[in-house]
N, C-alpha and C positions, 0 to 999 in steps of 0.2 A: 504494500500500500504506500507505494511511495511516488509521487511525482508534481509533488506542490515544490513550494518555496522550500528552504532546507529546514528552518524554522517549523512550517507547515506541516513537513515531512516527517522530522522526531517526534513532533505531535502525536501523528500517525502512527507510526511503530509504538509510541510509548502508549497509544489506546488499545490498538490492534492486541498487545502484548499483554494489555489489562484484561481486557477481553478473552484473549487466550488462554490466562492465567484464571480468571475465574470458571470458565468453561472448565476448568479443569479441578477445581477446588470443588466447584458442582458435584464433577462428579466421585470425588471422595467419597459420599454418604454411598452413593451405588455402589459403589466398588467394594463398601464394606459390608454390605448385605451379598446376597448374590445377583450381579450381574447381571439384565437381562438382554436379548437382543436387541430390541429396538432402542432399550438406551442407550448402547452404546454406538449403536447405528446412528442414530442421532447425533449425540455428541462428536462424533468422527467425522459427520458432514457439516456441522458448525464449525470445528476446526478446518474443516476442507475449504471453505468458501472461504473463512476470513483469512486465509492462505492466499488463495487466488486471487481476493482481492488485494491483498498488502502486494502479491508478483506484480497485477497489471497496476497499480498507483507507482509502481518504485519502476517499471519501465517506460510506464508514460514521463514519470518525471525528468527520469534519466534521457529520456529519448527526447523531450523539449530543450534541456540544457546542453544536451550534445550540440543541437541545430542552433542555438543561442548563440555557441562558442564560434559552432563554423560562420556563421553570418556575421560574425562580428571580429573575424578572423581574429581568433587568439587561442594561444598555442595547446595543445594538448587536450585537446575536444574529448578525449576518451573518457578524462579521468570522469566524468557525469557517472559513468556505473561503478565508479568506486568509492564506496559512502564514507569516507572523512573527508578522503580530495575533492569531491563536490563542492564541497564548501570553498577550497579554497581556491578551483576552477571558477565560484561564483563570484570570488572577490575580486579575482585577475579579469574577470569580462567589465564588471565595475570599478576597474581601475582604483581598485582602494589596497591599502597597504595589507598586509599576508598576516599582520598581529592583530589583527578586528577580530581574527581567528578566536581569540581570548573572549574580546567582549561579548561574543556569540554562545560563550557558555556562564555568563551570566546572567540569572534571570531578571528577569522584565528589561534589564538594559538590550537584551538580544530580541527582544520585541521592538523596540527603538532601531537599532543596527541593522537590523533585517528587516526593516521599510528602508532604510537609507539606501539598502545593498539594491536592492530590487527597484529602487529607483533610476539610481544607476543604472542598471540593467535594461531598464525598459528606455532609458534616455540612449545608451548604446548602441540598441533598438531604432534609436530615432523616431520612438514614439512618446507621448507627454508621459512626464515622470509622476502623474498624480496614478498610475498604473502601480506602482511601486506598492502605493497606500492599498491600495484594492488586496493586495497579499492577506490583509488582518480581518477583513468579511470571508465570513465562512463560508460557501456556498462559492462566493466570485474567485476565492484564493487560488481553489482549486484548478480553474480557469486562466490564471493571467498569466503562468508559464508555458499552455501550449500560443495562449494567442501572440506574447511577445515572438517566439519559435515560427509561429509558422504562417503569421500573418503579414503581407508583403510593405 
């Protein structure tokens, strides 16, 4: 479930994970009685979906910021599928220095940071940087990495 902002993104994993993690806590109580099929049928297809979903978000994401990079020719367009270097792929297309790195892992300040970064990004774009802001609505977040990526 990965392919928002990177911000957007840990979000994601860190629900996905929550998610996962309860789905599983759930089924502790089953587990400790006996077992039946359809519970565990169930829960294996809960896991299965939110599986599939965290693949295709983390390949969408990845797949927008690859195209980000090339279109705005900067070096090393790969690293989008490798989940720390994206971040710092994100700051090199935003032209901001590689130690923002820091401030990104502090909270609330990384919510401030990453509207900066993404605005950038979308100014790199050449498109207006109030795209940037659009990253911290939920619904639209989702959105402003493929359209910076793939809208002309």
């Amino acid at each position: 479930m990965r392919t928002l902002p990177r911000r957007r993104s840990n979000l994601m994993v860190v629900a996905l994970s929550l998610l996962a993690s309860l789905t599983l806590l759930t089924a502790v109580p089953v587990f400790a009685d006996a077992p039946s099929g359809p519970q565990v049928m169930a829960m294996g297809a809960a896991f299965l979906f939110l599986f599939v979903i965290f693949i295709a978000a983390y390949i969408y994401f990845a797949l927008a910021l690859q195209t980000i990079a090339t279109k705005t020719n900067t070096e090393n367009a790969w690293w989008a599928w490798v989940p720390i270097i994206q971040v710092i792929l994100m700051l090199n297309i935003a032209k901001k220095p590689v130690w923002w790195l820091v401030l990104l892992l502090i909270p609330l300040v990384n919510i401030v940071i990453g509207i900066i970064v993404w605005m950038a990004i979308a100014e790199a774009r050449q498109k207006p940087n109030w795209w940037g802001i659009l990253v911290i609505v939920p619904v639209v977040g989702i959105i402003v990495p493929g359209y910076l990526a793939w809208s002309d």
